[in-house]
PDB file of N, CA, C and O in Angstrom:
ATOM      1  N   UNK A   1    -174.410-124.066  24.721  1.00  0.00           N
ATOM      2  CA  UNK A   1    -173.715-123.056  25.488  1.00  0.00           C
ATOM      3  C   UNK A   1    -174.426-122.888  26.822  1.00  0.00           C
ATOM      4  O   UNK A   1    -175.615-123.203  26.884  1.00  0.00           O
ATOM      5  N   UNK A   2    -173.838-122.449  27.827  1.00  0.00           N
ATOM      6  CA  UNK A   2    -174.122-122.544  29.107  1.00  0.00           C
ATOM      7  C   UNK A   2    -174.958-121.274  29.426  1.00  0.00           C
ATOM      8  O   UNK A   2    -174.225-120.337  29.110  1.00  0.00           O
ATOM      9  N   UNK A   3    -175.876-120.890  29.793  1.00  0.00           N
ATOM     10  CA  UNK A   3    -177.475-119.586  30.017  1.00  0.00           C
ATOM     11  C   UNK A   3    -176.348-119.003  31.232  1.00  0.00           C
ATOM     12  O   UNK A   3    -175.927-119.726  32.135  1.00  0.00           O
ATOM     13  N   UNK A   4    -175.889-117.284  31.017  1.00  0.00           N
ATOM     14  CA  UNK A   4    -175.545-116.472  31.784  1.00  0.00           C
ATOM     15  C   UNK A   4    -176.120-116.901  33.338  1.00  0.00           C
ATOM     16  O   UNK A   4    -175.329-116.897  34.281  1.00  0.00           O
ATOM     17  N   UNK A   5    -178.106-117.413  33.609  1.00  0.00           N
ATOM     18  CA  UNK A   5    -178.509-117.612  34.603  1.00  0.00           C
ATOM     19  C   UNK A   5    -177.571-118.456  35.453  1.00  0.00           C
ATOM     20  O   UNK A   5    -177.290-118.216  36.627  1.00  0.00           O
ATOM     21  N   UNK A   6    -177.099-119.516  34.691  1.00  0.00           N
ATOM     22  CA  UNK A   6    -176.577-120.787  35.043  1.00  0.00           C
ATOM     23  C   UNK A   6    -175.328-120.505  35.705  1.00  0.00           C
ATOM     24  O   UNK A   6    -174.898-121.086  36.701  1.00  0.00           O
ATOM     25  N   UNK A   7    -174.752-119.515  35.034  1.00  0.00           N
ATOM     26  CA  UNK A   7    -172.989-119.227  35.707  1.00  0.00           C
ATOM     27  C   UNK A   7    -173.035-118.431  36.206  1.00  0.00           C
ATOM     28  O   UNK A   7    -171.982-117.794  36.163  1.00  0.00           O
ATOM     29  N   UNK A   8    -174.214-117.765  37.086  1.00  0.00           N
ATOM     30  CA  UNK A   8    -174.117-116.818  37.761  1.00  0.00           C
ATOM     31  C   UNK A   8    -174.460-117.564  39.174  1.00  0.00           C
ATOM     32  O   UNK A   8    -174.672-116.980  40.237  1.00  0.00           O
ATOM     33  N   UNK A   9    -174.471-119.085  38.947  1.00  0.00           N
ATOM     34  CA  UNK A   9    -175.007-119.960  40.559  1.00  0.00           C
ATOM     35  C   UNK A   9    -173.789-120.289  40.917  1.00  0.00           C
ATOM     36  O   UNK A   9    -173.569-120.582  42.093  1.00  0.00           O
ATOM     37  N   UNK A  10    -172.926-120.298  40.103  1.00  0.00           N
ATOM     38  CA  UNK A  10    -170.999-120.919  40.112  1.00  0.00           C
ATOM     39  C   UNK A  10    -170.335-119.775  40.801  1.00  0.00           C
ATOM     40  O   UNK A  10    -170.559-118.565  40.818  1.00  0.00           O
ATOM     41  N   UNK A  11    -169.187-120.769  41.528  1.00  0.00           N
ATOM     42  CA  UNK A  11    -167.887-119.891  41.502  1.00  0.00           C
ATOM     43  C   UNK A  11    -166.942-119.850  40.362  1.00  0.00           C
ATOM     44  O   UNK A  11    -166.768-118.828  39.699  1.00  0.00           O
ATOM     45  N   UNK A  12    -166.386-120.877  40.160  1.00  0.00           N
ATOM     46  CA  UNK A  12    -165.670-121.402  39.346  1.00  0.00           C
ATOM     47  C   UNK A  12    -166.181-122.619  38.127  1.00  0.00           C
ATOM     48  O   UNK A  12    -166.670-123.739  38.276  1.00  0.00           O
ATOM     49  N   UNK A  13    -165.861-121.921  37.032  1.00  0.00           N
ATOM     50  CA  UNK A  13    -165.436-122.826  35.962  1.00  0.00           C
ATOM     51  C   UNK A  13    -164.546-124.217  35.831  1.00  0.00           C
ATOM     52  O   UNK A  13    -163.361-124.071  35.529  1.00  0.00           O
ATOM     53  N   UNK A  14    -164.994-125.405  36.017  1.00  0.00           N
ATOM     54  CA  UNK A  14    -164.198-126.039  35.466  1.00  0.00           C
ATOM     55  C   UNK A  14    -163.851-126.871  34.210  1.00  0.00           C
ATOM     56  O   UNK A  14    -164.746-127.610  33.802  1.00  0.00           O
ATOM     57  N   UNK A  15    -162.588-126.855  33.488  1.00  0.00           N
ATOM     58  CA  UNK A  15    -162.433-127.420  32.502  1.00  0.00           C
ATOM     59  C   UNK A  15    -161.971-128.990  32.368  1.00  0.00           C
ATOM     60  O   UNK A  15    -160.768-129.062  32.622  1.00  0.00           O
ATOM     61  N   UNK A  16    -162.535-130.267  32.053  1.00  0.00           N
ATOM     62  CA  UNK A  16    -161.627-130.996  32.102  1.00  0.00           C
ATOM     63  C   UNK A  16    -160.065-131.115  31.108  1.00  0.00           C
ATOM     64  O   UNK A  16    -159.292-130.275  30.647  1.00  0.00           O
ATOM     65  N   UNK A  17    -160.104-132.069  31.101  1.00  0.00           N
ATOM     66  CA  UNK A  17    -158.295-132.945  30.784  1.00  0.00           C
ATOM     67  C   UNK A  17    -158.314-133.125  29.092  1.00  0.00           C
ATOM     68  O   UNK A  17    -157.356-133.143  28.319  1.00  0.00           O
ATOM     69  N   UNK A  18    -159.974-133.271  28.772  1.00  0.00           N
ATOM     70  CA  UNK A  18    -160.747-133.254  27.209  1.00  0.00           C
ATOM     71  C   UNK A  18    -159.881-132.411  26.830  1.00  0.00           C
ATOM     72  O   UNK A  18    -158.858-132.874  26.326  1.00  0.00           O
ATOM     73  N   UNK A  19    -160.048-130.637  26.978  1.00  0.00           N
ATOM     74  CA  UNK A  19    -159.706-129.597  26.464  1.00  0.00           C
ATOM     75  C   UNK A  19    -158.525-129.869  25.882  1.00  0.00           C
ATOM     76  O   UNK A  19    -158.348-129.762  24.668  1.00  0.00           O
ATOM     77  N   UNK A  20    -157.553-130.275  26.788  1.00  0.00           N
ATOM     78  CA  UNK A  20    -156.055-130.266  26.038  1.00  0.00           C
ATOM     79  C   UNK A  20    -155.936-130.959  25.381  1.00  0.00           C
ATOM     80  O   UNK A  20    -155.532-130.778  24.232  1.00  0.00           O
ATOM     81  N   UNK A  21    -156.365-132.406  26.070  1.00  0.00           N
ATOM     82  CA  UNK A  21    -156.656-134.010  24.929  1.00  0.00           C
ATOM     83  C   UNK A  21    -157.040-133.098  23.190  1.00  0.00           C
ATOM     84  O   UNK A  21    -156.333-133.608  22.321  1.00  0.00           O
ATOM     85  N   UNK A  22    -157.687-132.284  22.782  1.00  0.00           N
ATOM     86  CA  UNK A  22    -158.509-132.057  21.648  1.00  0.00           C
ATOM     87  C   UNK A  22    -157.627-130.591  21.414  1.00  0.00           C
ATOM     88  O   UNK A  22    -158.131-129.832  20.587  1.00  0.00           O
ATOM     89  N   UNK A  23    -156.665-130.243  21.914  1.00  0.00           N
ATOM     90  CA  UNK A  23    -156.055-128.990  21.666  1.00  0.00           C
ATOM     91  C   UNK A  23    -156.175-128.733  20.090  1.00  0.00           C
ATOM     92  O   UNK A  23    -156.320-127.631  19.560  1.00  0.00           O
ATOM     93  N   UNK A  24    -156.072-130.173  19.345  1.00  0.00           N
ATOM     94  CA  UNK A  24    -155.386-129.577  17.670  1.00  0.00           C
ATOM     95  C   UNK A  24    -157.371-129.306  17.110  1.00  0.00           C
ATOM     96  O   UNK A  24    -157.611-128.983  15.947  1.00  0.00           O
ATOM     97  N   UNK A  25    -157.948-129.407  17.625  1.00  0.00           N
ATOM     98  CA  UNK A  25    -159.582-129.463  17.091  1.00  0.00           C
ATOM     99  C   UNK A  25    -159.895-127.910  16.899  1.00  0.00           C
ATOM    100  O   UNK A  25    -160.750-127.475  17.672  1.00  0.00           O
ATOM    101  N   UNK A  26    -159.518-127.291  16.282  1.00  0.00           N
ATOM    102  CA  UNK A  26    -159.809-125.626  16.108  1.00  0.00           C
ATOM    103  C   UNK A  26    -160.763-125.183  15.971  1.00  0.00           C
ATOM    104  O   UNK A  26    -160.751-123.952  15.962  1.00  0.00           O
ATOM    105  N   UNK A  27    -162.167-125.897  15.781  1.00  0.00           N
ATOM    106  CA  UNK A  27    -163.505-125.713  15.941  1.00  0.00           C
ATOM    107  C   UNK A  27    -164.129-125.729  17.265  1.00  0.00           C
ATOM    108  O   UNK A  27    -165.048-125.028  17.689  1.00  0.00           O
ATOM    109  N   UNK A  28    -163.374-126.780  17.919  1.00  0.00           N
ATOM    110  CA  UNK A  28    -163.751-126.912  19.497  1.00  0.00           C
ATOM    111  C   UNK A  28    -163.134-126.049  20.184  1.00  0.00           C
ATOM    112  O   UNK A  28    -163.976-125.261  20.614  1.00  0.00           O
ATOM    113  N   UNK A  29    -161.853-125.700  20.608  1.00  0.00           N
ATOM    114  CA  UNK A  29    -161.046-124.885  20.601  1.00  0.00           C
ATOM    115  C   UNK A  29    -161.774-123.625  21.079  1.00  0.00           C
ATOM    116  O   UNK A  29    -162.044-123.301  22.236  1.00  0.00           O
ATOM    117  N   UNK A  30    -162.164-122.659  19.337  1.00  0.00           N
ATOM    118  CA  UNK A  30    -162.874-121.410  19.552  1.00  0.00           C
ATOM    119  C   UNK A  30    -164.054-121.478  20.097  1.00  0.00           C
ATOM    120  O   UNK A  30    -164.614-120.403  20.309  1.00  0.00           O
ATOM    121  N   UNK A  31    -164.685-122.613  20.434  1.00  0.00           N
ATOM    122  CA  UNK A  31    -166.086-122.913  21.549  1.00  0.00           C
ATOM    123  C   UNK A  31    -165.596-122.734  23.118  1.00  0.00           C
ATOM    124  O   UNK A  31    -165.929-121.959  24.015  1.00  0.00           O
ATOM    125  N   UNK A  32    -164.670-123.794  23.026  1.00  0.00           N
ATOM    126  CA  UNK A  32    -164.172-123.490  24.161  1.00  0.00           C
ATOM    127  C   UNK A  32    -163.755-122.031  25.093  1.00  0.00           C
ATOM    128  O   UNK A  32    -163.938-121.665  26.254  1.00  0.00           O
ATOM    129  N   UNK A  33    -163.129-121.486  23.927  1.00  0.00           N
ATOM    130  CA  UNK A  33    -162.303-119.707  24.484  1.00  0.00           C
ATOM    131  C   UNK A  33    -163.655-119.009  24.405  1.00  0.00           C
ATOM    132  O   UNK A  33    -163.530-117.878  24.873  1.00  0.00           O
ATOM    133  N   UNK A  34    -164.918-119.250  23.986  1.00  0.00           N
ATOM    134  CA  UNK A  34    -165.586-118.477  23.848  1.00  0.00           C
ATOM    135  C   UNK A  34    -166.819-119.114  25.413  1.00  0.00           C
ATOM    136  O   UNK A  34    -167.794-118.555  25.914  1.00  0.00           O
ATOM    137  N   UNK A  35    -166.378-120.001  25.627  1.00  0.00           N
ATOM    138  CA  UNK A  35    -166.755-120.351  27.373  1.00  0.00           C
ATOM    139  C   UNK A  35    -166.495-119.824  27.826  1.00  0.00           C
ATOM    140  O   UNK A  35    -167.193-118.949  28.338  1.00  0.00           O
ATOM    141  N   UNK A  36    -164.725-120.027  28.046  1.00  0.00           N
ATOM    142  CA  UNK A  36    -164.122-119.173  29.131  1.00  0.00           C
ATOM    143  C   UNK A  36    -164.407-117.580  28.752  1.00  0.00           C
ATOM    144  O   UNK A  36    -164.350-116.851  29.742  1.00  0.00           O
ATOM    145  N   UNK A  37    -164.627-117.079  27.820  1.00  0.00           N
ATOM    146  CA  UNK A  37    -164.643-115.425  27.888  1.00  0.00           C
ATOM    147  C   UNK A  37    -165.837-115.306  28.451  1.00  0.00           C
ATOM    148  O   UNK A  37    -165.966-114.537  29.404  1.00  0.00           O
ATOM    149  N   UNK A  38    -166.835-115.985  28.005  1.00  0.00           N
ATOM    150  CA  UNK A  38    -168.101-115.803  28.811  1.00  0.00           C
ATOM    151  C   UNK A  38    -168.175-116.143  30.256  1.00  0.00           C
ATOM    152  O   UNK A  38    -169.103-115.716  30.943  1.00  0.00           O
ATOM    153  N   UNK A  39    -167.394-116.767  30.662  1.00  0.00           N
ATOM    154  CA  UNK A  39    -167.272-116.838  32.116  1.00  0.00           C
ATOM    155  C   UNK A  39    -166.930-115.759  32.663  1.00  0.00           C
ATOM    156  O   UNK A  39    -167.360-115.277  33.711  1.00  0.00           O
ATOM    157  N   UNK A  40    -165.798-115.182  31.645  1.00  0.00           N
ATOM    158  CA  UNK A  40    -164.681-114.054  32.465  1.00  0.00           C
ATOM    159  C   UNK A  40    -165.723-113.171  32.817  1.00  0.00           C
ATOM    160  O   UNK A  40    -165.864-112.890  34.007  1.00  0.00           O
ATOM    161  N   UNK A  41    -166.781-112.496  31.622  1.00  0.00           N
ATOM    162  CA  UNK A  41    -167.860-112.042  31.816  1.00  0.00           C
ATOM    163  C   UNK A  41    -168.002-111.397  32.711  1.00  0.00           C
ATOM    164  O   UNK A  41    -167.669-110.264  33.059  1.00  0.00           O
ATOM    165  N   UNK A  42    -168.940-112.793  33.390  1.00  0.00           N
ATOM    166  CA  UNK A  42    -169.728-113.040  34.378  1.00  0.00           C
ATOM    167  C   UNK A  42    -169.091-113.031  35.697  1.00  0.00           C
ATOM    168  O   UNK A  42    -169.688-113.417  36.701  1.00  0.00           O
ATOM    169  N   UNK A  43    -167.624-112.500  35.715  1.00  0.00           N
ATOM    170  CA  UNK A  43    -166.978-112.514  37.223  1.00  0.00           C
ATOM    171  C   UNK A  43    -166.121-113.648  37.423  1.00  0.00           C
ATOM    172  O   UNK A  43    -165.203-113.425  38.212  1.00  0.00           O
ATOM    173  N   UNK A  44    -166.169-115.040  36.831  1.00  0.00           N
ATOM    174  CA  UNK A  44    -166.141-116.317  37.460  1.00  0.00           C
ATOM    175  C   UNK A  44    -164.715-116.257  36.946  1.00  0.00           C
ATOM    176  O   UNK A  44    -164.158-115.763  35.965  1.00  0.00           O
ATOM    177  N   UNK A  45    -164.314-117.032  38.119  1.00  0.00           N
ATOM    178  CA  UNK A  45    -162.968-118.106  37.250  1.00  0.00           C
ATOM    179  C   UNK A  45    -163.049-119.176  36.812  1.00  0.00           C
ATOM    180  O   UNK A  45    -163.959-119.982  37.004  1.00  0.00           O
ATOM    181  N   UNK A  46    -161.603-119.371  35.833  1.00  0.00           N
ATOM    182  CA  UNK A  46    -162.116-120.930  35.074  1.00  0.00           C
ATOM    183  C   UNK A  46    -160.785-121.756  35.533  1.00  0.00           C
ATOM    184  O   UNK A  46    -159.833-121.051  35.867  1.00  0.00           O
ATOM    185  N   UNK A  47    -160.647-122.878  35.576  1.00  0.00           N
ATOM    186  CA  UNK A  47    -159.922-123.623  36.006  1.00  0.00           C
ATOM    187  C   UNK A  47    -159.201-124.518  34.763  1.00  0.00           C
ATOM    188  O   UNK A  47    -160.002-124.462  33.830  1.00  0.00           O
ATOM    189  N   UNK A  48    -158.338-125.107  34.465  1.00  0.00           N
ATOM    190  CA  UNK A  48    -158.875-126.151  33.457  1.00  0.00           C
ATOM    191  C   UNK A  48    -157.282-126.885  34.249  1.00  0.00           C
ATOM    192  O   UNK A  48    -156.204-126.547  34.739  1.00  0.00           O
ATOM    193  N   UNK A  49    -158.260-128.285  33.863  1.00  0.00           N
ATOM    194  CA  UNK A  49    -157.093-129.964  34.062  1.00  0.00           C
ATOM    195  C   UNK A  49    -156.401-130.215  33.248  1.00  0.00           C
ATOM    196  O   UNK A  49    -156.526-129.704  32.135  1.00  0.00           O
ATOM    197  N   UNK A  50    -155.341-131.180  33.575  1.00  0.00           N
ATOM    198  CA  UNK A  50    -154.663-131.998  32.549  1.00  0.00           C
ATOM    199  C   UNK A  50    -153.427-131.106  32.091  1.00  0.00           C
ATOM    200  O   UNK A  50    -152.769-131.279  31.065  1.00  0.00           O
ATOM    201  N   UNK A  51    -153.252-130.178  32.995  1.00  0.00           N
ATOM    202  CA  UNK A  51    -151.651-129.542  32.241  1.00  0.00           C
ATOM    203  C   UNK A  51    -150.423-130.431  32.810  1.00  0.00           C
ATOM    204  O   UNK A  51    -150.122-130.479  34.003  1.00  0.00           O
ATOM    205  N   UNK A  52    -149.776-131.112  31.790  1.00  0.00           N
ATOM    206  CA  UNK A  52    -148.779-131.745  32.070  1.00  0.00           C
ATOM    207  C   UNK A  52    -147.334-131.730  31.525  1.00  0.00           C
ATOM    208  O   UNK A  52    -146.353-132.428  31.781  1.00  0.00           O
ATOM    209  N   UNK A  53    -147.603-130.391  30.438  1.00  0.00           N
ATOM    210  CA  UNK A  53    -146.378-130.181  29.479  1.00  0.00           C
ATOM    211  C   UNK A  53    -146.047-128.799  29.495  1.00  0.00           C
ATOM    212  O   UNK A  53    -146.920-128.101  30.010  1.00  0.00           O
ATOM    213  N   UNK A  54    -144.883-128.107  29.016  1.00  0.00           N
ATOM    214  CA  UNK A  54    -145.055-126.901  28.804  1.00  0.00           C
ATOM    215  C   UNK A  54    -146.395-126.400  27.403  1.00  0.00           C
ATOM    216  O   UNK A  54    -147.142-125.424  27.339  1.00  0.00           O
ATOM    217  N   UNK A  55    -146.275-127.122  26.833  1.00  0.00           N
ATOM    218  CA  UNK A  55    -147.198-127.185  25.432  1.00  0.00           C
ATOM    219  C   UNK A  55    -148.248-126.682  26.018  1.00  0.00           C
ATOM    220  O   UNK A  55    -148.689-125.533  25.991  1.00  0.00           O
ATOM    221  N   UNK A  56    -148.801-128.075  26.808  1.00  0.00           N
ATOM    222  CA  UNK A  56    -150.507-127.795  27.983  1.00  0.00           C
ATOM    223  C   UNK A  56    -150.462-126.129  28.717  1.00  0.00           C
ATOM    224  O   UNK A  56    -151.367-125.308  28.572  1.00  0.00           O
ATOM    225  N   UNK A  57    -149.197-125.898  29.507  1.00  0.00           N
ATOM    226  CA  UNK A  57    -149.177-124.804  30.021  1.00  0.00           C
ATOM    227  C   UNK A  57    -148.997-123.428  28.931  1.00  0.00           C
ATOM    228  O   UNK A  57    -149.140-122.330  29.468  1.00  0.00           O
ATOM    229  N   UNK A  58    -148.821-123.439  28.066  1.00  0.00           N
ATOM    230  CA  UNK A  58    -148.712-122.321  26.730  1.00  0.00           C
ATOM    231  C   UNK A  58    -150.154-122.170  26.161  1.00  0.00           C
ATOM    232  O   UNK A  58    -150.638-121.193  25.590  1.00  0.00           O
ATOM    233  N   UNK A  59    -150.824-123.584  26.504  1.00  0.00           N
ATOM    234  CA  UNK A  59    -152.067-123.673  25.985  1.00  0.00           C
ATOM    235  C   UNK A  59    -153.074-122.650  26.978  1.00  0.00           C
ATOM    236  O   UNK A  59    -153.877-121.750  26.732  1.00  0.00           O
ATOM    237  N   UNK A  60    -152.772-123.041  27.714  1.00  0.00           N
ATOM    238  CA  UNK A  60    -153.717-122.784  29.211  1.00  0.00           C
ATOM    239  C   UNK A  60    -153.511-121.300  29.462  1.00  0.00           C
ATOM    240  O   UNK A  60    -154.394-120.655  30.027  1.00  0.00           O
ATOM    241  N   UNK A  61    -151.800-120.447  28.858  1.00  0.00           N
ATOM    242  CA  UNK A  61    -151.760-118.501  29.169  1.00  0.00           C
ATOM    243  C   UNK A  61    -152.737-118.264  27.589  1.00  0.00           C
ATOM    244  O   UNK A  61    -153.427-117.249  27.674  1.00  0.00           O
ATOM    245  N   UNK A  62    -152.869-118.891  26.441  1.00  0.00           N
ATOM    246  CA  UNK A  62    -153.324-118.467  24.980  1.00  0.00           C
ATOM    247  C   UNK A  62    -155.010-118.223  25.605  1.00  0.00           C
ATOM    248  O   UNK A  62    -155.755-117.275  25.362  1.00  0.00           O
ATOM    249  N   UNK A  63    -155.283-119.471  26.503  1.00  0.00           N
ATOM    250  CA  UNK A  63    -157.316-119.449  26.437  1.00  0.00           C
ATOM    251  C   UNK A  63    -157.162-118.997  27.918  1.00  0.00           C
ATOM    252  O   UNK A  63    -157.757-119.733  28.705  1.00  0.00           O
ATOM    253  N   UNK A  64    -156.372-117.752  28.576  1.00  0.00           N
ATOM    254  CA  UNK A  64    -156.398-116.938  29.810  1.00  0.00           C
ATOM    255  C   UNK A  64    -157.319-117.938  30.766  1.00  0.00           C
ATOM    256  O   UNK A  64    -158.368-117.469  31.207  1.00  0.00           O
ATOM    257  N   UNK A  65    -156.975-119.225  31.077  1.00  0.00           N
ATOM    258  CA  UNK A  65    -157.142-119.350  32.498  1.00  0.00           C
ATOM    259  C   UNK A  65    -156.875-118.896  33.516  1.00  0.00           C
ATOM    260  O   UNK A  65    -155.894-118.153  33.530  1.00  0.00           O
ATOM    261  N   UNK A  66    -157.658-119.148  34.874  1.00  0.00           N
ATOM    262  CA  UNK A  66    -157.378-118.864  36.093  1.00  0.00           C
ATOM    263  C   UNK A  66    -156.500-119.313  36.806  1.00  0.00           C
ATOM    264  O   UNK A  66    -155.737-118.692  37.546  1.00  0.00           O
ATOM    265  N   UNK A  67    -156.605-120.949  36.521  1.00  0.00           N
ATOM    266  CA  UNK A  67    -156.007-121.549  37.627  1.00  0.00           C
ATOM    267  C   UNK A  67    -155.639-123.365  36.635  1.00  0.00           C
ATOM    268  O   UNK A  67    -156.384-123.757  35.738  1.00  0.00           O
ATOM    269  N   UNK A  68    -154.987-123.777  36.881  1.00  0.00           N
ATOM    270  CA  UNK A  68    -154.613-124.738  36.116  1.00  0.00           C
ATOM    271  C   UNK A  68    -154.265-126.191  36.788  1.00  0.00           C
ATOM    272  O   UNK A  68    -153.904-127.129  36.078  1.00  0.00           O
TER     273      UNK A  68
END
């Protein structure tokens, strides 16, 4: 997991194209949402790649991204 110190040098979060690639992985998944909440945290936005479907984009309002 990424040290609060660390995401406080960032603007932005980014996610790659992985995330969605591994959408059905529900272990990775709740690691993942538990990034981005810790980002939200910390002020930051998160970004994430690879939306190319409505599916990807349903995915991307469920784990409250920023920017897609």
């Amino acid at each position: 997991m990424i040290s609060t110190s660390v995401i406080q040098l960032v603007s932005y979060i980014k996610l790659d194209k992985y995330v969605v690639d591994n959408k059905s992985n529900r272990n990775f998944m709740l690691l993942v949402k538990s990034l981005i909440d810790h980002a939200h945290s910390a002020g930051k936005k998160v970004i994430l790649e690879g939306i190319e479907t409505e599916l990807d984009m349903q995915l991307a309002k469920k784990l409250q991204v920023d920017f897609v």
